[in-house]
C-alpha positions as a Markdown table, in Angstrom:
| # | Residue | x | y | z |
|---|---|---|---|---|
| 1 | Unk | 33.8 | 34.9 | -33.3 |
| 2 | Unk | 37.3 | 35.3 | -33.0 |
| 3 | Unk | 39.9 | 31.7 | -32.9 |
| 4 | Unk | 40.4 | 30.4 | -29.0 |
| 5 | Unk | 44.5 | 30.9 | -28.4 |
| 6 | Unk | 46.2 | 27.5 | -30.0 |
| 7 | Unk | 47.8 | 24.8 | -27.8 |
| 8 | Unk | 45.3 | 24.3 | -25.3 |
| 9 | Unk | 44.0 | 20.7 | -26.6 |
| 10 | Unk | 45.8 | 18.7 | -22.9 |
| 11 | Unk | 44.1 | 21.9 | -21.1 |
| 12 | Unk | 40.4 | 21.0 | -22.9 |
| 13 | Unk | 41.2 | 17.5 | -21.9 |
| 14 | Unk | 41.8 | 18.0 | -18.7 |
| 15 | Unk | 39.2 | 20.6 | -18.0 |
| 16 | Unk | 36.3 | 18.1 | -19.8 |
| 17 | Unk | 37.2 | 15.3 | -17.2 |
| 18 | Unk | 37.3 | 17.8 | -14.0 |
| 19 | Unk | 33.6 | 19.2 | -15.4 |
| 20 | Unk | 32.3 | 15.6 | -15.7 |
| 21 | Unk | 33.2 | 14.5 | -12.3 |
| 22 | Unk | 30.6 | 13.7 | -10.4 |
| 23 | Unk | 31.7 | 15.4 | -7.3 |
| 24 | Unk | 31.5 | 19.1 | -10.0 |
| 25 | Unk | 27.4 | 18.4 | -10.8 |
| 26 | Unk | 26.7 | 17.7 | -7.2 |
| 27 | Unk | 28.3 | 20.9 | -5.8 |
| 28 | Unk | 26.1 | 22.5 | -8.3 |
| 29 | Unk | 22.6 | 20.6 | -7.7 |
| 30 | Unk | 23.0 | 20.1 | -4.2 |
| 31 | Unk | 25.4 | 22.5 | -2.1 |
| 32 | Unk | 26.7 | 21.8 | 1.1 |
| 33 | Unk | 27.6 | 23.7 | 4.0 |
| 34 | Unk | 31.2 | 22.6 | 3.6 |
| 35 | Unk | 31.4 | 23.8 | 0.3 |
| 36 | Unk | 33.8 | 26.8 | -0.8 |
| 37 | Unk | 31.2 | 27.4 | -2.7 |
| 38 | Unk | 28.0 | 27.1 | -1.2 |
| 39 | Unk | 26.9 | 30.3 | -1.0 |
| 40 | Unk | 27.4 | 31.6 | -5.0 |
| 41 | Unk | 26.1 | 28.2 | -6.2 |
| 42 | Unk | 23.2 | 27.8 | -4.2 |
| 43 | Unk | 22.2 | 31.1 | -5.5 |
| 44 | Unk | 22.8 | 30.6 | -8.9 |
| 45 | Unk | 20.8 | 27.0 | -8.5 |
| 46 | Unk | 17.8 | 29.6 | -7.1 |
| 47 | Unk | 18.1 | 31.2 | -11.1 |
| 48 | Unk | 18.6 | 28.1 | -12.9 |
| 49 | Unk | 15.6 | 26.3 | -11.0 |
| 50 | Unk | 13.2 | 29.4 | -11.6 |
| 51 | Unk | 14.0 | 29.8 | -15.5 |
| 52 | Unk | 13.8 | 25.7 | -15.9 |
| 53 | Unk | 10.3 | 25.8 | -14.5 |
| 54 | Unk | 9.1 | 28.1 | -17.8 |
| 55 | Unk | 10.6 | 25.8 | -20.5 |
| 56 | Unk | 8.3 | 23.5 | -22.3 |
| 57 | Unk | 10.0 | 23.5 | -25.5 |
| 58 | Unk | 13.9 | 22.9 | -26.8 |
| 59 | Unk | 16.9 | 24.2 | -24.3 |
| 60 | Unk | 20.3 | 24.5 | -25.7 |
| 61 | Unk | 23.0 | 24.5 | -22.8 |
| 62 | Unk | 25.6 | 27.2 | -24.7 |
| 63 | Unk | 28.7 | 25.7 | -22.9 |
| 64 | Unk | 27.4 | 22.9 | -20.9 |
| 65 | Unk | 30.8 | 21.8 | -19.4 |
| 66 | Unk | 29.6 | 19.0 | -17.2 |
| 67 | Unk | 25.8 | 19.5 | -17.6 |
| 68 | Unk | 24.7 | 19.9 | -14.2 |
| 69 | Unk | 21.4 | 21.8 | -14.7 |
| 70 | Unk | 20.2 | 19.2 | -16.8 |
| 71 | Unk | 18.0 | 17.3 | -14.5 |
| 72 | Unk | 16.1 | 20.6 | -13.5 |
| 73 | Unk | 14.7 | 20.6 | -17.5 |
| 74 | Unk | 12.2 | 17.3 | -16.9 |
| 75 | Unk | 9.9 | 19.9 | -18.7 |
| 76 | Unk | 11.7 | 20.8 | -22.2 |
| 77 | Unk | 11.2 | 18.6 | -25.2 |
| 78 | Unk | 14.7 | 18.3 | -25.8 |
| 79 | Unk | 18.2 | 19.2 | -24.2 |
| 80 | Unk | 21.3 | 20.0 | -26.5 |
| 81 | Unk | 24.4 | 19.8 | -24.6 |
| 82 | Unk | 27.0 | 21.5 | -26.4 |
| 83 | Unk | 30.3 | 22.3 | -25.4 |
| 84 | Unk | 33.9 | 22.9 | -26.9 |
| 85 | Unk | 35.4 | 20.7 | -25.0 |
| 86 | Unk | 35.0 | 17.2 | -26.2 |
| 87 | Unk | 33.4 | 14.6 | -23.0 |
| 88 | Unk | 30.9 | 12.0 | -22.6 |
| 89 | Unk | 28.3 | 15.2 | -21.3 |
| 90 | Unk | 28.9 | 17.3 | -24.8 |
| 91 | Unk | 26.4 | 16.4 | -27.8 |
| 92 | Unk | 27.5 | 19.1 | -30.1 |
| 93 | Unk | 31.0 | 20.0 | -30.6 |
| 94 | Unk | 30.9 | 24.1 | -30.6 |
| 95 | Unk | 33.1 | 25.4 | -33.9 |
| 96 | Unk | 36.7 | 26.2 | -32.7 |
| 97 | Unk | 35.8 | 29.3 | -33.1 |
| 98 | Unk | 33.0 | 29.2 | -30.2 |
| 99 | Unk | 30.3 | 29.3 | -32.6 |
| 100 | Unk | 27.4 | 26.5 | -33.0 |
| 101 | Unk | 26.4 | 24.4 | -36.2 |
| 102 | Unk | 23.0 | 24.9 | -34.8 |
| 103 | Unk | 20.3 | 26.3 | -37.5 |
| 104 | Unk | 18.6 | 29.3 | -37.3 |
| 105 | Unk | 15.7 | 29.9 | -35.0 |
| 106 | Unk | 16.2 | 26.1 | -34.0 |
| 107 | Unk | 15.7 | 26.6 | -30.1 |
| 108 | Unk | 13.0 | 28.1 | -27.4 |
| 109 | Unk | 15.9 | 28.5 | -24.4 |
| 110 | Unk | 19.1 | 29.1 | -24.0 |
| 111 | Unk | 21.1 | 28.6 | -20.9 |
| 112 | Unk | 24.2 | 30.5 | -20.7 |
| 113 | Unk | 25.8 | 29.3 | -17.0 |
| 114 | Unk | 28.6 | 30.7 | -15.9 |
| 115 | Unk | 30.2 | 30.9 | -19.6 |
| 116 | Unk | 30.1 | 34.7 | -20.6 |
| 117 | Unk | 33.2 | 35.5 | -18.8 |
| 118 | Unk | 35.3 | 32.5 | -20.4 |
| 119 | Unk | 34.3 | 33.9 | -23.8 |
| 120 | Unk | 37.2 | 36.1 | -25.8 |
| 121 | Unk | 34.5 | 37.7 | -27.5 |
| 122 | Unk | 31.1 | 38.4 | -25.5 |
| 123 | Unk | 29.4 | 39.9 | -28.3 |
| 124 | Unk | 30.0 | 37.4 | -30.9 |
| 125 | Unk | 28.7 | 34.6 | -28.6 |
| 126 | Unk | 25.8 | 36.8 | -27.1 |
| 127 | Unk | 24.6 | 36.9 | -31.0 |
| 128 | Unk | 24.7 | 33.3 | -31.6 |
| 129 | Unk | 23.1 | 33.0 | -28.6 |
| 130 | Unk | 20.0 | 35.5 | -30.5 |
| 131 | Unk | 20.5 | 34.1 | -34.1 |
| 132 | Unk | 19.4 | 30.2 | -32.7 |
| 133 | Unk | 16.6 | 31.4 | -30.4 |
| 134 | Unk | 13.3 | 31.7 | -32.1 |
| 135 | Unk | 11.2 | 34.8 | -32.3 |
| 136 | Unk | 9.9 | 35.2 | -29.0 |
| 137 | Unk | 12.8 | 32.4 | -27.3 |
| 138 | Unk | 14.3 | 33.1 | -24.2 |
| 139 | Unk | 17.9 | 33.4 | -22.6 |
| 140 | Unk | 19.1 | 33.2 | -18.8 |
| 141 | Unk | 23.0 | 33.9 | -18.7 |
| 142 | Unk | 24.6 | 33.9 | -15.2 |
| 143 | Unk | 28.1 | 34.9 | -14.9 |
| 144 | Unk | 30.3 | 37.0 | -12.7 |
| 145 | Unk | 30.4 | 40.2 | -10.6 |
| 146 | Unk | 33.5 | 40.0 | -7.9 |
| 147 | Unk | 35.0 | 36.7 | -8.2 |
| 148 | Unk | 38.4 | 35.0 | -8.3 |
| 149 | Unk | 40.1 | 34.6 | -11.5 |
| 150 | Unk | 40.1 | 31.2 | -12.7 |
| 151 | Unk | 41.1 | 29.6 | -15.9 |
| 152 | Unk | 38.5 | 27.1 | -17.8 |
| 153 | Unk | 41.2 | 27.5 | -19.9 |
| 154 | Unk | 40.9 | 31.3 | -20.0 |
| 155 | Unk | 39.0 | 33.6 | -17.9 |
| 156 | Unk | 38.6 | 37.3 | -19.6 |
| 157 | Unk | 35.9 | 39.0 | -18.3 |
| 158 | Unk | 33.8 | 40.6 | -15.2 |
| 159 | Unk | 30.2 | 42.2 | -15.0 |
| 160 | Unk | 28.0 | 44.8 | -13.5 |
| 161 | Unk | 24.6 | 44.3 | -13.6 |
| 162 | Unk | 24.2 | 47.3 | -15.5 |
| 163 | Unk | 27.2 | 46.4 | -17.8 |
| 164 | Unk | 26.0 | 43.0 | -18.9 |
| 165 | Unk | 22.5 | 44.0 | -19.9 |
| 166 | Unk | 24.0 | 46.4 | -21.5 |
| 167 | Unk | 25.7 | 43.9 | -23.8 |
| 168 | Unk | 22.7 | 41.4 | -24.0 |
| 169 | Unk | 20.9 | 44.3 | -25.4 |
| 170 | Unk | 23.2 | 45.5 | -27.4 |
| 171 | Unk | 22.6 | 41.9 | -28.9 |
| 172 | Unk | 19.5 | 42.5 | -29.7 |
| 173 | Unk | 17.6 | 40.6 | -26.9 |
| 174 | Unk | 15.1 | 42.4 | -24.4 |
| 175 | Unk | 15.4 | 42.2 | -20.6 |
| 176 | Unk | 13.1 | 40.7 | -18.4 |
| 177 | Unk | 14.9 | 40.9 | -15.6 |
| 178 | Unk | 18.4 | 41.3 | -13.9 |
| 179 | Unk | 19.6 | 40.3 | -10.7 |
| 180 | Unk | 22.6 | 40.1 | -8.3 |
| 181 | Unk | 23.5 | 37.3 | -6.6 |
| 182 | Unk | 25.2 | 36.5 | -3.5 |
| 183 | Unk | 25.3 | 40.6 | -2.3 |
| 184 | Unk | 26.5 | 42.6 | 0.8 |
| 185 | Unk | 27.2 | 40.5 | 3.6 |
| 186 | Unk | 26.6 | 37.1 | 2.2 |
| 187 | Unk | 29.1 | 38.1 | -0.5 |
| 188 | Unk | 32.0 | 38.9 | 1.9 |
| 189 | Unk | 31.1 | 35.5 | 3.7 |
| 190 | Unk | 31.7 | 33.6 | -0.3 |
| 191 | Unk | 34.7 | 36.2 | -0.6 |
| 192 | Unk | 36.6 | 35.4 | 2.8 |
| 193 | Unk | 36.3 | 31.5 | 1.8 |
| 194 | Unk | 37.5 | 32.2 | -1.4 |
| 195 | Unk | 40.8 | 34.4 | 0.1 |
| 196 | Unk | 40.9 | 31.2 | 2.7 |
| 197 | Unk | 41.2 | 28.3 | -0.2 |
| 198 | Unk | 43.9 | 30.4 | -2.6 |
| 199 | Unk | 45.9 | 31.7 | 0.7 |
| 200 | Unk | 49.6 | 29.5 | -0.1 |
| 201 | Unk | 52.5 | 29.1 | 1.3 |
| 202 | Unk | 55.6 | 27.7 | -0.2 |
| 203 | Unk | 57.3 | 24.4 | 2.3 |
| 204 | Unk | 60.6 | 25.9 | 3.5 |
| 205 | Unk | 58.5 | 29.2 | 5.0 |
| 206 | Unk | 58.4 | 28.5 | 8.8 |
| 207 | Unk | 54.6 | 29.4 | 9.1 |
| 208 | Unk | 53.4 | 26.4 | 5.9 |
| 209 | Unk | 52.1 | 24.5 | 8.8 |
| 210 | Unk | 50.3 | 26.8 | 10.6 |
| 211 | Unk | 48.6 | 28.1 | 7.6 |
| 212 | Unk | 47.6 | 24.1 | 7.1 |
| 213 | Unk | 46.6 | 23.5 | 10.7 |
| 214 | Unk | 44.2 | 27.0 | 9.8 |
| 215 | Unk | 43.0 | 25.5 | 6.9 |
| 216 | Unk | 41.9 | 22.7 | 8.5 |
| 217 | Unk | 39.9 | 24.1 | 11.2 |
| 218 | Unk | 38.7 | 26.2 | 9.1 |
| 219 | Unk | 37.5 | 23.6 | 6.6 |
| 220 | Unk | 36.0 | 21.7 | 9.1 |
| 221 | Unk | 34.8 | 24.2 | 11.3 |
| 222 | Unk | 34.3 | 27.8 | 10.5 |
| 223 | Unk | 33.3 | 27.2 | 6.5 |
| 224 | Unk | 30.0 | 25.3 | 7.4 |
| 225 | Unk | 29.2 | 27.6 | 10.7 |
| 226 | Unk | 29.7 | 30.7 | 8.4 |
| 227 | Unk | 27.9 | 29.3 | 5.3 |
| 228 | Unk | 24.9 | 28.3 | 8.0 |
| 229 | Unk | 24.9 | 32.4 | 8.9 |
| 230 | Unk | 24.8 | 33.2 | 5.3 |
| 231 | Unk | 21.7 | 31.2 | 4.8 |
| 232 | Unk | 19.9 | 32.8 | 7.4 |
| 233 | Unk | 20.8 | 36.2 | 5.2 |
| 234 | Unk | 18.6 | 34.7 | 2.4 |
| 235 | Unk | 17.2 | 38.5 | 1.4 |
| 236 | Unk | 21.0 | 38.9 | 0.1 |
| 237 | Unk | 20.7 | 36.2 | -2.4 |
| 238 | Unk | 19.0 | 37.0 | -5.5 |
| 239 | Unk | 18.3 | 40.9 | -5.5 |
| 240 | Unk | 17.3 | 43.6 | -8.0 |
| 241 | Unk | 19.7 | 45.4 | -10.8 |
| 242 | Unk | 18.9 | 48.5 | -9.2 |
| 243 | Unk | 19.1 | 47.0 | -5.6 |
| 244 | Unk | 21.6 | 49.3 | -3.5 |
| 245 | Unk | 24.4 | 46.5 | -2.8 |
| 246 | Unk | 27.2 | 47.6 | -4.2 |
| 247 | Unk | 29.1 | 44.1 | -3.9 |
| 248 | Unk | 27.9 | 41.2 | -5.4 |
| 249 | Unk | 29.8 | 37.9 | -6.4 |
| 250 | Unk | 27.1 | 36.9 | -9.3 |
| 251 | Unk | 24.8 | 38.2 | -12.0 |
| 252 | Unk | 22.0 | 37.1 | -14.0 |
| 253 | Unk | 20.3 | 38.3 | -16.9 |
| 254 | Unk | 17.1 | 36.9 | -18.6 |
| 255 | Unk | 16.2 | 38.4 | -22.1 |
| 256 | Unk | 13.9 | 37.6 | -24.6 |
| 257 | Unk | 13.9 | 37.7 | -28.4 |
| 258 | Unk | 11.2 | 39.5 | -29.8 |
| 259 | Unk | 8.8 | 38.4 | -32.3 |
């Protein structure tokens, strides 16, 4: 796998203390209406949940950040947490080249969540991913379709669903399933929060304030009323590869090693 760009050691730092906060796990355990990101998360928390309830043997959290999904694994034997970013939450410290000083064929699961697109190197990191499973071991990455870009230090990548089991194949893993998340309507509801949080204006421009007086009422008022609507549109949450939506914010894939 190839070297992570040099001189980001403060932003690792700084990164490992947002992903530990305890305000990040709860967003991602137990979304709320006033979240930006309600919607996507509580959709990805629908995957997570439904792999978690097949593992009975040892899960490996392939960039765990902040290890929020960990409490939904009360079934697994053991949980790894690894990370390259050094915190309280990480257990193994991932090569600084991404890849793990895990052994061969040393796990049943792998979680991959919302990782892939951070990686320089998909490929390299998709066949780590293969080399530690065991014969038969499975793998649930969730990553993105249309989403913002955002630095955790680096963001370099975006999916289709065809697209990224393309490249877990290509890894050597079959596919069980793929799906979209957060599609069609529900996804312009995630998308027009999204355009809402980043919209900035600088101090001296006349309309700063009115922007901030929209925020506001927007935060407090139209985010949980629209994020209510979305959950009533709960059959554009977690939908087929070959669904017709042609807009989704999310993607998940879960492949198996075979043996």
């Amino acid at each position: 796998m190839p070297a992570l760009p040099k001189g980001t050691g403060s932003q690792f730092a700084k990164l490992a203390a947002e992903l530990s906060r305890d305000e990040y796990v709860r967003q991602r355990l137990r979304p709320q209406r006033r979240d930006c990101f309600c919607l996507a998360l509580t959709d990805v928390l629908a995957e997570v949940t439904n792999f978690a309830r097949q593992v009975k043997g040892s899960v490996f959290d392939y960039g765990c950040g902040g290890a929020p999904y960990e409490p939904l694994f009360r079934q697994a034997s053991r949980y790894v947490r690894a990370d390259i970013m050094p915190s309280s939450r990480v257990q193994v410290l991932l090569n600084p080249d991404g890849s793990t000083p895990e052994s061969d064929a040393s796990h049943d699961f792998v979680l991959s969540s919302q990782v892939l697109e951070h990686v320089p190197d998909p490929q390299a990191y998709l066949r780590e991913c293969f080399r530690i499973l065991k014969a038969g071991g499975q793998l649930l990455v969730t990553t993105h379709g249309l989403f913002e870009e955002h630095g955790c230090p680096h963001d370099y990548h975006r999916w289709t669903g065809i697209g990224l089991q393309r490249a877990v194949s290509q890894a050597g893993f079959v596919i069980v399933h793929c799906h979209k998340l957060t599609a069609s309507q529900r996804g312009a509801i995630q998308w027009l929060h999204i355009l809402v949080e980043t919209l900035r204006l600088p101090r001296r421009d006349a309309r700063y304030y009115v922007l901030a007086v929209f925020r506001k009422l927007y935060y407090w008022f139209a985010r949980p009323c629209l994020n209510w609507l979305g959950s009533r549109m709960s059959g554009q949450a977690v939908l087929p590869a070959d669904a017709p939506a042609s807009v989704y914010v999310g993607i998940s894939v879960w492949a198996r090693k075979p043996g």
